[in-house]
N, C-alpha and C positions, 0 to 999 in steps of 0.2 A: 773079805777076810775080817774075822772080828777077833782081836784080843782081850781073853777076860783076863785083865787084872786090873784089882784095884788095889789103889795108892792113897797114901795121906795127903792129903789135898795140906799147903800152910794156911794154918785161919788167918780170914781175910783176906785170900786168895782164891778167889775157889776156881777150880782145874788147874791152879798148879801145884804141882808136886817139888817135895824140896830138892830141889836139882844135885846137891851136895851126898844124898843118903846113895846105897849099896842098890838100892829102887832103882836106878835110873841104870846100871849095869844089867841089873836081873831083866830089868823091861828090853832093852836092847839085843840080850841073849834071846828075850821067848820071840822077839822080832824075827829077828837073825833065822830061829825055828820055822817059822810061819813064812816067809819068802824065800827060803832055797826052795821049797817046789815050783816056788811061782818064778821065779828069777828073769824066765824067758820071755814073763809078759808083756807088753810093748806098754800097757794102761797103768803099770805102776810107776810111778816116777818119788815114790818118798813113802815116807809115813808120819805120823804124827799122832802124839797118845787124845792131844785135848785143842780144841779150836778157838781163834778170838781169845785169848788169854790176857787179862788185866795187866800187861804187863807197866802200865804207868803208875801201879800202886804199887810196887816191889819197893820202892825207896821209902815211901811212907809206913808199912807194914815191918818191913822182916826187922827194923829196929827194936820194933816195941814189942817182938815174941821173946817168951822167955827161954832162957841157955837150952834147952832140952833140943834144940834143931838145929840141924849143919849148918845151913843157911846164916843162922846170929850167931851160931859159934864162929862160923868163916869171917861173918862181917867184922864179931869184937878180933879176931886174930890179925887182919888186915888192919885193924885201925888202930893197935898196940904197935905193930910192927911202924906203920906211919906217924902214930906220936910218940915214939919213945920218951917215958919221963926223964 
């Protein structure tokens, strides 16, 4: 089974997608599409959009992207709410 969509990759990320955006709903609906035929089949046990994913550069990275991405918006929200001036 092959799903074409493509996603905005966060720079300096590359294969992930910003987990925060409306993307990661939509990607799980066309999922959702694509495995009710198969549902019965004993050789699926998951899915997964992207492999081996950076993920030990997420802390170092999603600070220094600018406001335009859920990801820094969710992080400065988190970190207002935890330093309140």
């Amino acid at each position: 089974m092959h799903a074409d969509i493509h996603s905005p990759n966060l720079p300096g990320l590359s294969a992930i997608i910003d987990p925060l955006t409306k993307l990661l709903k939509n990607m799980d609906e066309h999922f959702a599409r694509l495995l009710v035929p198969n549902a019965k089949d004993s050789l699926i046990i998951g899915y997964f959009f992207a492999n081996e994913q950076p993920l030990e550069d997420i802390s170092r990275v999603i600070p220094k992207l600018p406001g335009k991405y859920a990801a820094k918006q969710k992080l400065v929200e988190l970190l207002k709410q935890k330093y309140v001036a």
